[in-house]
C-alpha positions as CSV (number, residue, x, y, z in Angstrom):
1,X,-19.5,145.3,-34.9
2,X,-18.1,146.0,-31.6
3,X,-14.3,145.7,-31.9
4,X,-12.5,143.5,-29.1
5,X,-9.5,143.1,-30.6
6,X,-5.8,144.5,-29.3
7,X,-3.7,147.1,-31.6
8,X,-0.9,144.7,-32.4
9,X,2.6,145.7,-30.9
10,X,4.9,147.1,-33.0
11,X,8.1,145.0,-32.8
12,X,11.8,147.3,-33.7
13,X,14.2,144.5,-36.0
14,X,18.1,145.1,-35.2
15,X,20.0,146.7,-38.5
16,X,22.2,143.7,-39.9
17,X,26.0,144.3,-38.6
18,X,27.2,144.0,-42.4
19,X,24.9,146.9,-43.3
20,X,22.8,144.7,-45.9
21,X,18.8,146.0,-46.4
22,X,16.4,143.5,-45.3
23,X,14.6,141.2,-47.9
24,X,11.3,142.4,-48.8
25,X,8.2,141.0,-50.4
26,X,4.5,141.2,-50.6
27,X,2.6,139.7,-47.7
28,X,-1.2,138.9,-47.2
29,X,-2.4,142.5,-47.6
30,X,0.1,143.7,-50.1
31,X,2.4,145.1,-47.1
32,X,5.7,145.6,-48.2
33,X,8.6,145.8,-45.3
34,X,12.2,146.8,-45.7
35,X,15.1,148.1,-44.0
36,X,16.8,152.0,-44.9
37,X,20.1,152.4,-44.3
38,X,19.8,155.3,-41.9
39,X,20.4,154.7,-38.3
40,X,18.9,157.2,-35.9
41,X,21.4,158.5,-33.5
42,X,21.9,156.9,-30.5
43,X,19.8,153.7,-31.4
44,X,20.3,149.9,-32.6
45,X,17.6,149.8,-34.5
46,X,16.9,150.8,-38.2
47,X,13.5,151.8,-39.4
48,X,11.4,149.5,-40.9
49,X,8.4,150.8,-43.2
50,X,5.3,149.4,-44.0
51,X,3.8,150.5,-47.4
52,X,-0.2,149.1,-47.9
53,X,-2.3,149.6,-50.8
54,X,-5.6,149.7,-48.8
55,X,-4.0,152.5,-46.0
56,X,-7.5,153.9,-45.6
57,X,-8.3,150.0,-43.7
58,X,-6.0,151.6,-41.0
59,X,-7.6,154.8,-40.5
60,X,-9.7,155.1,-37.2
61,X,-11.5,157.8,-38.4
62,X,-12.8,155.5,-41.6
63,X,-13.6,152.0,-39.2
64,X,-17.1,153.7,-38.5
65,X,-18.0,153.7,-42.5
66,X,-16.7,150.7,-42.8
67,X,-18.9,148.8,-39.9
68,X,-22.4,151.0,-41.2
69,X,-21.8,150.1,-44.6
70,X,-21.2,146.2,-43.7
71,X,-24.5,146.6,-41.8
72,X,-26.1,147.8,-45.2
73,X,-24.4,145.3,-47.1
74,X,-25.6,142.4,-45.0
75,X,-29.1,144.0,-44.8
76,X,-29.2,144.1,-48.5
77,X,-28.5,140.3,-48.8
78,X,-31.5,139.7,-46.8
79,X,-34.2,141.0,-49.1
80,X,-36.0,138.3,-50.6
81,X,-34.8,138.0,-54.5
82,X,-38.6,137.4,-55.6
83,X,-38.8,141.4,-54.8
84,X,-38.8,144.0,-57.8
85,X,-35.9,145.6,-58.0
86,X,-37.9,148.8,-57.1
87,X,-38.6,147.7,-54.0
88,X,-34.9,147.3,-53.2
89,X,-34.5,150.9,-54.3
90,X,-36.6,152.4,-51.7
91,X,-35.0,150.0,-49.1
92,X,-31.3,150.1,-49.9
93,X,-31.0,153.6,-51.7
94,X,-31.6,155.9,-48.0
95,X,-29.5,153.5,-46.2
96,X,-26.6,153.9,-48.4
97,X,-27.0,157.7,-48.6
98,X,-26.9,158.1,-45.2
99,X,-23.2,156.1,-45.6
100,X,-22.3,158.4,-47.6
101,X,-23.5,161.6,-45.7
102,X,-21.5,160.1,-42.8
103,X,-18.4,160.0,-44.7
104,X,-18.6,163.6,-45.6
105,X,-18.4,164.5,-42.1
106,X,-15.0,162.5,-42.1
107,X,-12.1,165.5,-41.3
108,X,-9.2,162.9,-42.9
109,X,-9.3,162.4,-47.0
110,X,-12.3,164.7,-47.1
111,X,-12.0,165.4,-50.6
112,X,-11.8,161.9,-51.9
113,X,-15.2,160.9,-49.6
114,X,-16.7,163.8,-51.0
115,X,-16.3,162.9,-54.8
116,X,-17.3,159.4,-53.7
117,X,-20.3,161.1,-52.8
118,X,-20.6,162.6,-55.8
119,X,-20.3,159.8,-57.9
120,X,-22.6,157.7,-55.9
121,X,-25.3,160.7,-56.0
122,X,-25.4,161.0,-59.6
123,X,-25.1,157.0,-60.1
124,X,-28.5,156.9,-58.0
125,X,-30.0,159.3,-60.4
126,X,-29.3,157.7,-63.0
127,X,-29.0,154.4,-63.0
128,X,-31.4,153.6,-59.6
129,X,-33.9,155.8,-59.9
130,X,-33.2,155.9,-64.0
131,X,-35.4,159.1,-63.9
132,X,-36.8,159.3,-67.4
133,X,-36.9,163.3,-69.6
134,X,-38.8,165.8,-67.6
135,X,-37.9,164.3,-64.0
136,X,-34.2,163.7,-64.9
137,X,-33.6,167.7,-65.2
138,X,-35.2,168.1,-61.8
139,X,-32.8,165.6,-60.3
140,X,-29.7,166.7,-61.8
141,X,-30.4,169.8,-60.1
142,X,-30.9,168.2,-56.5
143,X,-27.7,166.4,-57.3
144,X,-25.8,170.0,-58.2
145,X,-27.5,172.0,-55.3
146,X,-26.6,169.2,-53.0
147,X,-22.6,169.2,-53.7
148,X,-22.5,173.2,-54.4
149,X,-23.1,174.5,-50.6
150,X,-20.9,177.3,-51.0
151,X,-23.5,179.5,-51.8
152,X,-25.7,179.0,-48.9
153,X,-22.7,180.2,-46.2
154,X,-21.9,182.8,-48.8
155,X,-25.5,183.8,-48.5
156,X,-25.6,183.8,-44.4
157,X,-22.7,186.3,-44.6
158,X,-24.8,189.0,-46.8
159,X,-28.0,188.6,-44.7
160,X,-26.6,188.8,-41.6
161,X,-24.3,192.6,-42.7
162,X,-25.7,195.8,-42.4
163,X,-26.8,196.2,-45.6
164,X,-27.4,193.0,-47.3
165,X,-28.0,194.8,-50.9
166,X,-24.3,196.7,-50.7
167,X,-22.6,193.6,-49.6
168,X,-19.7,192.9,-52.0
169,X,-21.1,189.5,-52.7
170,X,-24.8,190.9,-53.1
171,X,-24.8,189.7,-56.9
172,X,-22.9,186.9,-56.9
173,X,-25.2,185.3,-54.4
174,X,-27.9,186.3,-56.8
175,X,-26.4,185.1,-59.5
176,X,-25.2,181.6,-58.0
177,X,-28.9,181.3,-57.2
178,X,-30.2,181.9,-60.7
179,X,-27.6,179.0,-62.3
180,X,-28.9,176.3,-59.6
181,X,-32.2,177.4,-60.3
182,X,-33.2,178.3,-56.9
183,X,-35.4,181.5,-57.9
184,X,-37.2,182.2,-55.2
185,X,-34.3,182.9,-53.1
186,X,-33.1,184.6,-56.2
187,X,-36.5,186.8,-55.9
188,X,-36.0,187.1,-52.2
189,X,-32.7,188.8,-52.5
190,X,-33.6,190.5,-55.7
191,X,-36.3,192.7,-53.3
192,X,-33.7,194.0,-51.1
193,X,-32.2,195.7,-54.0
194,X,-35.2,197.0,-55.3
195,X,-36.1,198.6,-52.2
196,X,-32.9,200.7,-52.6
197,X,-33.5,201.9,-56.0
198,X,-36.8,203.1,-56.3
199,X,-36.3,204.6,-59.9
200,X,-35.5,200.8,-61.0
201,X,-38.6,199.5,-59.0
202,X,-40.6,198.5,-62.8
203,X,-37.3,196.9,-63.6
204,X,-36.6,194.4,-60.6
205,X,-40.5,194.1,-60.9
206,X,-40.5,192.7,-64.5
207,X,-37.2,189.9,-63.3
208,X,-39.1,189.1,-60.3
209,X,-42.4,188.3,-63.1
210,X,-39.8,186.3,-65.6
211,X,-38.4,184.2,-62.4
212,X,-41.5,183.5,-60.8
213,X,-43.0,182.5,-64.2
214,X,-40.7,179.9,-65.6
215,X,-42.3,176.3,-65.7
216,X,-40.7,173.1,-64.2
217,X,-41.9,169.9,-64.7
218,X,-43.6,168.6,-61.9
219,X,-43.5,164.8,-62.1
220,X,-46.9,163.8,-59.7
221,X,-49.0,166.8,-61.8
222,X,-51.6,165.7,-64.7
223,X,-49.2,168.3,-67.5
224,X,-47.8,165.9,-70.2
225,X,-44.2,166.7,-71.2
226,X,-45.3,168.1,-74.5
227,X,-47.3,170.3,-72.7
228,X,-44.6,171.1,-70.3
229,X,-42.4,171.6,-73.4
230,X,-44.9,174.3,-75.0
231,X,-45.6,176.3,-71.9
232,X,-41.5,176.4,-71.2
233,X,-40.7,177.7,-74.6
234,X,-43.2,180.4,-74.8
235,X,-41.6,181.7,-71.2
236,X,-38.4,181.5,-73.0
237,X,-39.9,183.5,-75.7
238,X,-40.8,185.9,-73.6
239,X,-37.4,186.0,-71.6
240,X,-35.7,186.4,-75.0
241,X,-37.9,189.3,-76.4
242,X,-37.1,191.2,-72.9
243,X,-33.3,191.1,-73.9
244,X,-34.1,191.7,-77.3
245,X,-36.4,195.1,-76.3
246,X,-32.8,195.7,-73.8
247,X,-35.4,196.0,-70.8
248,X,-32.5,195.6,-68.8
249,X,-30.3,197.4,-70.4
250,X,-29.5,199.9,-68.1
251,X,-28.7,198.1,-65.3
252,X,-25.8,195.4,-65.7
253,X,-26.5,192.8,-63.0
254,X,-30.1,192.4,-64.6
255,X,-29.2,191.9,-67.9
256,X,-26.8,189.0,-67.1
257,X,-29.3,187.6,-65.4
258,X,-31.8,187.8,-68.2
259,X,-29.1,186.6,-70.2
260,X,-28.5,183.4,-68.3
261,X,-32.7,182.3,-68.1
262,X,-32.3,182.6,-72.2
263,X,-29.1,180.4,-71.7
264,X,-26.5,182.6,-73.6
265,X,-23.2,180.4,-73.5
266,X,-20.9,183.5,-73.7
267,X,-22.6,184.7,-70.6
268,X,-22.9,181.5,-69.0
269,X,-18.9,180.5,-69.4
270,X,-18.1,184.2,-67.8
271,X,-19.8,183.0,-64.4
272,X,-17.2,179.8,-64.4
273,X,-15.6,180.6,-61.2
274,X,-19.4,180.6,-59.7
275,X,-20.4,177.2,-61.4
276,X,-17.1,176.0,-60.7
277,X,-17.3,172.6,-62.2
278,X,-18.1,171.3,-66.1
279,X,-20.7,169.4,-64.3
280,X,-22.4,172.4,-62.7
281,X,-22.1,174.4,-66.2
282,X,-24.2,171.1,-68.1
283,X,-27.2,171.1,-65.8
284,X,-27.7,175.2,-65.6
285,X,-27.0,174.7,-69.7
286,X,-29.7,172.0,-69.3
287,X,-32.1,173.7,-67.2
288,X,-31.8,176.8,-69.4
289,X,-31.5,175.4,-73.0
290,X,-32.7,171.8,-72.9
291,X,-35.4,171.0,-69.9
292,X,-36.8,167.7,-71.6
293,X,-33.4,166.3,-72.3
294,X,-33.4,162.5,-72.4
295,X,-31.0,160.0,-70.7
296,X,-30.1,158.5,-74.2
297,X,-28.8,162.9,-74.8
298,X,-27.3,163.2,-71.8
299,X,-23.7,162.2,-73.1
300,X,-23.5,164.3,-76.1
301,X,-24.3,167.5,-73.8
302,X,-21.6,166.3,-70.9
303,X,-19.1,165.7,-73.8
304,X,-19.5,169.0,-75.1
305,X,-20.3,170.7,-72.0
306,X,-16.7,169.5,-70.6
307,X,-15.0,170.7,-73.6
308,X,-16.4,173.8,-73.4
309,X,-15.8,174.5,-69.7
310,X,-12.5,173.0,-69.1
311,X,-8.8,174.7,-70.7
312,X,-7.7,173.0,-74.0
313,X,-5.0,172.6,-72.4
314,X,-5.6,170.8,-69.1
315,X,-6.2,167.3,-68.6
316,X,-9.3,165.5,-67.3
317,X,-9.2,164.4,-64.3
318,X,-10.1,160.8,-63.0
319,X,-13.5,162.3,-61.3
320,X,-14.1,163.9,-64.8
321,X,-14.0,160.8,-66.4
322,X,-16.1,159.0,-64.2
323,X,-18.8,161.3,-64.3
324,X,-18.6,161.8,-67.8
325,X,-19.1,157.6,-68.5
326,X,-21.6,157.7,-65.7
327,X,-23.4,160.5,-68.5
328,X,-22.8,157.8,-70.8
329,X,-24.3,155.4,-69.2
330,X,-21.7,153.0,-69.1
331,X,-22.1,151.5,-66.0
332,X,-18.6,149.2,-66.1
333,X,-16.6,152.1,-67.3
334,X,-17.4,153.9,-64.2
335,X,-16.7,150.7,-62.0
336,X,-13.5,150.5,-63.6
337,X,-12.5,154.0,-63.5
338,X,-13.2,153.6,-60.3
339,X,-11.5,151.1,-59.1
340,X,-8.3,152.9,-60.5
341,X,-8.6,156.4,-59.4
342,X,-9.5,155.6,-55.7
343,X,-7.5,154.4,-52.6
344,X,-9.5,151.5,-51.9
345,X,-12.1,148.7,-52.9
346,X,-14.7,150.3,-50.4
347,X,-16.6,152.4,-52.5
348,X,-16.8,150.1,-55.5
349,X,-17.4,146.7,-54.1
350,X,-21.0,148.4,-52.3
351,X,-21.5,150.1,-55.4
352,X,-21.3,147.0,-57.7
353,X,-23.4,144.7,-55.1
354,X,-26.5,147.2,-55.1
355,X,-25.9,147.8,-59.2
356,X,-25.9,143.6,-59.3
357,X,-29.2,143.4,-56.7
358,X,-30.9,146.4,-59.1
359,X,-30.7,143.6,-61.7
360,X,-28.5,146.2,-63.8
361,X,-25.1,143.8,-64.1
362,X,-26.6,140.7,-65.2
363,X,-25.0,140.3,-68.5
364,X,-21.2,140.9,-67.4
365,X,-19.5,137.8,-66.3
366,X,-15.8,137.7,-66.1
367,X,-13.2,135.0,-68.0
368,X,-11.6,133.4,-64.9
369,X,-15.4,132.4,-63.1
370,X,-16.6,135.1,-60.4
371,X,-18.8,137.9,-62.3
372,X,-18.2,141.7,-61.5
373,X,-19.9,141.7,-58.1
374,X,-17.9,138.7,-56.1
375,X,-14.6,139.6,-57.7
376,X,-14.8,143.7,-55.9
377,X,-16.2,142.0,-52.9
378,X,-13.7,139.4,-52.4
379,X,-10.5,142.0,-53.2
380,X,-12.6,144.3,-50.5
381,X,-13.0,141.5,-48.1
382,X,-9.4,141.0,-48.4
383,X,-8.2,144.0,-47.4
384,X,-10.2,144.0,-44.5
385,X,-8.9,140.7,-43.5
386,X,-5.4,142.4,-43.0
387,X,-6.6,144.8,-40.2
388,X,-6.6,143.6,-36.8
389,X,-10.6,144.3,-35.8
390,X,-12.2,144.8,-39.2
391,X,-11.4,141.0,-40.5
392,X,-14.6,139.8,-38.3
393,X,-16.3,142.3,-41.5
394,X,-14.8,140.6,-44.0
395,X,-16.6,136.9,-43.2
396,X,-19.9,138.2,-44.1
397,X,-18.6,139.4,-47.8
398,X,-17.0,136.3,-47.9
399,X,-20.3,134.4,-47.0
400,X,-22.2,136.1,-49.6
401,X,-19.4,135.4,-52.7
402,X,-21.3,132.1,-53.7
403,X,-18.3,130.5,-56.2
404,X,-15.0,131.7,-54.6
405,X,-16.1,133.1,-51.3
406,X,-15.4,130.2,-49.0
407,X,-12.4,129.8,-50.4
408,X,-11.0,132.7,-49.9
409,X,-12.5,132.5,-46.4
410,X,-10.5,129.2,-45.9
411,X,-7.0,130.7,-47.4
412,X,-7.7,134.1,-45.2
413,X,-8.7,132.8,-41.8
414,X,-5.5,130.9,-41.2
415,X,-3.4,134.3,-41.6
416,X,-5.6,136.0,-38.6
417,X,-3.2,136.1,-36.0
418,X,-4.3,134.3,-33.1
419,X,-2.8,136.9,-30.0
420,X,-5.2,135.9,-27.4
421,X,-7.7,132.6,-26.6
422,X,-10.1,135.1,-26.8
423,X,-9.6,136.1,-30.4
424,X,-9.0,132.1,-31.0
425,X,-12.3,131.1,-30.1
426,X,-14.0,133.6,-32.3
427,X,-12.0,132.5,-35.3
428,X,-13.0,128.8,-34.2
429,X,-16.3,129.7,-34.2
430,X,-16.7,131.0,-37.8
431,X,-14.9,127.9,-39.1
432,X,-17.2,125.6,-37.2
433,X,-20.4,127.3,-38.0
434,X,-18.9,127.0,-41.9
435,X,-18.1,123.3,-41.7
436,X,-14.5,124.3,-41.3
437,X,-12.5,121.1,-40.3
438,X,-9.2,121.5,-41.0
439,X,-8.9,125.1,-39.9
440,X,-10.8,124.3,-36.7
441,X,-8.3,121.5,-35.9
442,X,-5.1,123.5,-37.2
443,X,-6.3,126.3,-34.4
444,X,-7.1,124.1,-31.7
445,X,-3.6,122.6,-32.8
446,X,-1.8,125.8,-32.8
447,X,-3.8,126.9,-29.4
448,X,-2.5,123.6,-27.5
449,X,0.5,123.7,-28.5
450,X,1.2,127.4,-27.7
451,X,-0.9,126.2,-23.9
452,X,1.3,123.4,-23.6
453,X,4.9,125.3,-24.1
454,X,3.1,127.6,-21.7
455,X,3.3,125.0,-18.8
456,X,-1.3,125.4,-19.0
457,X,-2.0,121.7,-18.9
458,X,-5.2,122.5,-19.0
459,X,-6.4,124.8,-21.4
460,X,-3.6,122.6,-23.6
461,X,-5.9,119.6,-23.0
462,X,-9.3,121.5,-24.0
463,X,-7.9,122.4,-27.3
464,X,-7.2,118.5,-27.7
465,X,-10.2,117.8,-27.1
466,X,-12.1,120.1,-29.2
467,X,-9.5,119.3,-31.9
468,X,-10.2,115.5,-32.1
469,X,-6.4,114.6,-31.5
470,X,-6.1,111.2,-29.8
471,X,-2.2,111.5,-30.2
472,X,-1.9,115.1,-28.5
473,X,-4.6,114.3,-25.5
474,X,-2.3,111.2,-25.0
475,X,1.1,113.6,-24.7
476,X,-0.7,116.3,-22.4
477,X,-2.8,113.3,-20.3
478,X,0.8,112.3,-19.2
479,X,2.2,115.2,-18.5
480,X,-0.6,115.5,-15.9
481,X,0.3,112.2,-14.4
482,X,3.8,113.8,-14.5
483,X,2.6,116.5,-12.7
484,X,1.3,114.8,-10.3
485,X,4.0,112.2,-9.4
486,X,6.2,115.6,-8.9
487,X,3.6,117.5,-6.7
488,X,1.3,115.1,-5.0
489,X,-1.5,116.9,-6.5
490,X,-3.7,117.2,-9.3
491,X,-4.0,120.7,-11.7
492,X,-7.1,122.0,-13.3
493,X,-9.3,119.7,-11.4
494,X,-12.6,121.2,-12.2
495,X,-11.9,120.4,-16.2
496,X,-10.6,116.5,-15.3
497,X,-13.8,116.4,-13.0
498,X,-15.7,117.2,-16.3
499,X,-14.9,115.9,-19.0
500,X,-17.9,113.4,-19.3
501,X,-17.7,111.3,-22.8
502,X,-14.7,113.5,-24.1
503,X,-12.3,111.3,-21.6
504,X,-12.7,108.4,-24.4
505,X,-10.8,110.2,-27.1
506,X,-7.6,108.3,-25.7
507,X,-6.6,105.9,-23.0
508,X,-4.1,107.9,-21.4
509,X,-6.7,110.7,-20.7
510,X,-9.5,107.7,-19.6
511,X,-7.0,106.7,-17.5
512,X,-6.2,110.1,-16.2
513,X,-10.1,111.0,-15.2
514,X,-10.5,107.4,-13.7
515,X,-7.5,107.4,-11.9
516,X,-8.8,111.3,-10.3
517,X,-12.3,109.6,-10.0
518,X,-10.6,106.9,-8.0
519,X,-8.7,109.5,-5.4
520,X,-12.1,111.4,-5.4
521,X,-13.8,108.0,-3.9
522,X,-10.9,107.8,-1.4
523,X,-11.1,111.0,0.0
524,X,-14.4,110.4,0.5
525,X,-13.7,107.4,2.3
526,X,-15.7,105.4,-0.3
527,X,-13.4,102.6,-0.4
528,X,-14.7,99.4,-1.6
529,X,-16.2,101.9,-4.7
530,X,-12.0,103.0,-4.8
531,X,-10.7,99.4,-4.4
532,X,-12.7,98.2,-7.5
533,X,-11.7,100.9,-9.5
534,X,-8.2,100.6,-8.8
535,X,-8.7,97.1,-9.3
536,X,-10.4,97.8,-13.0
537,X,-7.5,100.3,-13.5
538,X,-4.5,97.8,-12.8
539,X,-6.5,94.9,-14.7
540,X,-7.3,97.1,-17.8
541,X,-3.4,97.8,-18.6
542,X,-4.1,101.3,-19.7
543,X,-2.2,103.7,-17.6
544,X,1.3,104.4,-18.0
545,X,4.5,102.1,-17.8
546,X,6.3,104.7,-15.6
547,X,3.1,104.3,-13.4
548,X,2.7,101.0,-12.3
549,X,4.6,101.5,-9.6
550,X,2.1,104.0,-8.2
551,X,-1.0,102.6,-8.7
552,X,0.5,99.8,-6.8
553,X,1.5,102.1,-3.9
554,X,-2.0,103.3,-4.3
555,X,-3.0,99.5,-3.4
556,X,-1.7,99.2,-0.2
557,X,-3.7,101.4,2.1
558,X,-6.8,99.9,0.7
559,X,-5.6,96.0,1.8
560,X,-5.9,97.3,5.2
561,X,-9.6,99.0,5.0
562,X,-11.8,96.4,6.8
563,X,-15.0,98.3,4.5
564,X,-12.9,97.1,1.8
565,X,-14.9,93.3,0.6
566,X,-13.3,89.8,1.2
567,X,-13.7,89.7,-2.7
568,X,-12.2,93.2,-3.3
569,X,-8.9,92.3,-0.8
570,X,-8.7,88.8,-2.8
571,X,-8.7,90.7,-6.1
572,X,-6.4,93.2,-5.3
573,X,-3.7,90.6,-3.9
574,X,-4.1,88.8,-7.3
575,X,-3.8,91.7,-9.2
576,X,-1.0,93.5,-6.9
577,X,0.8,90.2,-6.8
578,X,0.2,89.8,-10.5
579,X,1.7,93.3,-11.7
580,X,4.2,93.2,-9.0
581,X,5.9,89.8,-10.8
582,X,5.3,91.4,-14.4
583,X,7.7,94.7,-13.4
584,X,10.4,92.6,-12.0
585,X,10.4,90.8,-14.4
């Protein structure tokens, strides 16, 4: 959404002269205000902070995730409901990843996007696509190799030196390939090695024959998972008896290699600095020990895979946790863990809506009404409503909360600061297309009055008008006649001019656009048409007291137009002579 909307001006509050600290409290947006005692040098002015619990709504660099997801979002309430939820998969899942590959190129709070990322990747796998044993492994590796880069731009720097196979991080490379179970990059570096040790050549031949031999499951084939399961053990057979015969005995880098495709956990836990992560350390133990694992396993081997990997004595972090209930399947311990351990409501408001649309959050309902899905969306929506541009975001959450959403909508809108008309009219024009009343007549209220102090008679009058007030149309319809008993002259004649039916919402302002109809018709030197409505003007007893007098002025010039009719001269003596005895009276 293309944002119109001015930074607000930031206003400096003078320091109380008995040294007090301003009174603070929690404003729409949780933004808490208050005065320090320190008064920089030279200045009459203390500092005033503002501390928000959604600070990431404020970031410029975040505004651009914000609008594509709210595209998603919206996109995703469109798809019909009569849809399997499989077909909302393949629609929603790429357009949410590409979301989330735009927030890893976010410089600012990189590290939070990226475990959001992470989170999101793995909740895809499985609780989305629910990948069942055999595929599962396959995309928990995807999921690793896609968040463990490193060794790719570690790999660059060997290829590109001198001599690749001397490089200082030759092996490691190797090695880091191996554990993500990329083997035929593992083979492709594993031949520039061999070329330099031509004794060794039947050695790096025979790894290159257990790499290139290892089965994976390929999910679109006609193997059966038994099969699959029979064809991998026999290779691991065969990878074992190699370490067993010490085939790679006499050279080290080789033999921990061959140790790893058996999946030695001595050997494996050694290499933590190139797995890095407890996470990384289950899927190479997976992909080495336990290749059919089922979803319904998956939590005993995270549980014990963390334990293992992490100190006895450190504690888990939040991002452990998550991803160890996510193993669990527990989808609302991850949306709660969630919504603790991270800055904002971003994250798992879309998360929750998608989970809700996959059918997978039926069952939870909360005590106080809303289920799971509205309540994150209307705390998001919310927070958005306290920035100055992204609020316009926030209607269409709102929209799409069916118990408490226009509610909220209702209570929010009014606190949208109307700066500028401009800004007014769009707020108008979200409560009228909702069936808004009283919001849209408080802003046209709040807009004519602010037009009116402003000395703009007309612009106060069109926000009188669109706000239905008889009483305030009166009070601005005689200011104009004010107006124009002190200038001669009318203001903002093209809006009197056209008004058409609206000119009945009060006397006073029928009066005011017959009375400019009936100089219109004089200076056009249509008089008998003037005459007669003067005549219906002075008869119908709706202008002003204070005005009588003018209208009667008004008269005279007419009485001595001979285009004026016998009849018209008659009626306007009566009616002059008539009014004339009524005021001094």
């Amino acid at each position: 959404m293309e944002e119109l909307d001015v930074e607000p001006a930031i206003t400096n509050i003078p320091a109380a002269s008995d040294g007090k600290h301003l009174g603070f409290a929690w404003g729409p947006g949780d933004i808490l205000a208050y005065e320090t005692l320190y008064m920089a040098p030279g200045s009459g002015c203390s500092f005033i902070h503002e501390v928000r619990k959604d600070e990431d709504i404020y970031s410029p660099i975040l505004r651009k995730l914000f609008n594509e997801s709210h595209h998603i979002f919206v996109g995703l309430q469109t798809i019909r409901e009569d849809l399997p939820s499989k077909n909302k998969k393949t629609q929603l899942v790429p357009e949410l990843n590409y979301c989330l590959e735009l927030s890893s190129v976010l410089v600012l709070q990189v590290s939070i996007l990226l475990a959001i990322e992470l989170i999101w990747n793995l909740c895809e796998v499985l609780f989305i696509d629910a990948a069942p044993a055999g595929p599962l492994l396959l995309h928990l590796l995807d999921w690793v190799r896609l968040h463990k880069g490193d060794v790719d731009e570690k790999a660059r720097e060997v290829l590109q030196s001198e001599s690749p196979a001397e490089h200082h991080d030759y092996w490691d490379v190797v090695v880091s390939y191996v554990l993500q179970g990329r083997f035929e990059e593992a083979r492709q570096m594993l031949v520039k090695q061999a070329t330099l040790q031509p004794a060794a050549r039947n050695m790096y031949k025979l790894m290159d024959t257990l790499l290139s031999k290892m089965p994976f499951y390929n999910p679109g084939g006609t193997q059966t998972l038994t099969e699959f399961d029979v064809k991998w053990r026999h290779w691991h057979e065969e990878v074992d008896r190699c370490l067993q015969d010490n085939s790679f005995a006499s050279n080290q880098h080789l033999e921990i290699i061959c140790k790893i495709l058996v999946g030695d956990e001595d050997t494996l836990l050694e290499h933590k600095e190139l797995l890095s992560t407890w996470y990384h350390f289950l899927v190479t133990r997976l992909l080495f020990c336990h290749p059919t694992v089922k979803p319904t396993e998956l939590h005993y081997y995270a549980q014990s895979c963390m334990t293992m990997f992490l100190d006895l004595r450190s504690v888990p972090e939040p991002l452990d946790s998550i991803l160890l209930a996510a193993f669990e399947f527990d989808i609302h311990q991850v949306i709660k863990d969630c919504s603790i351990a991270l800055n904002n409501w971003w994250f798992v408001a879309h998360l929750t809506d998608l989970l809700d649309h996959c059918k997978l959050l039926q069952s939870h309902n909360l005590h106080f009404g809303s289920n799971l899905r509205e309540f994150l969306l209307l705390e998001y929506a919310s927070g958005l409503f306290t920035h100055h541009s992204l609020w316009q975001l926030a209607v269409d959450y709102f929209d799409n909360c069916p118990e408490f959403g226009h509610v909220y909508l209702e209570l929010q809108i009014e606190r949208v600061p109307l700066d500028t008309e401009r800004k007014a009219l769009k707020v108008l024009r979200i409560c009228e297309q909702r069936q808004m009343s009283e919001q849209v007549r408080s802003i046209c209220k709040i807009m004519a009055m602010r037009a009116l102090r402003n000395n703009r008679l007309g612009s106060a009058l069109s926000w009188s008008i669109r706000a239905k007030d008889a009483a305030f149309a009166t009070l601005i319809s005689e200011r104009f006649l004010q107006d124009y008993c002190a200038r001669g002259t009318f203001s903002d004649l093209d809006l009197i001019d056209n008004l058409g039916p609206a000119m009945l919402l009060s006397d006073r302002l029928t009066f005011l656009v017959k009375y400019r109809e009936f100089h219109k018709l004089y200076e056009e030197n249509r008089f008998s048409e003037a005459a007669k409505l003067l005549l219906s003007l002075i008869t119908a007893k709706i202008a002003p007291r204070s005005f009588w007098m003018t209208l009667l002025t008004d008269a005279l010039p007419l009485l001595e137009q001979k285009e004026v009719s016998h009849s018209a001269h008659c009626a306007l003596h009566c009616g002059f002579g008539h009014d004339l005895c009524f005021i001094l009276q």
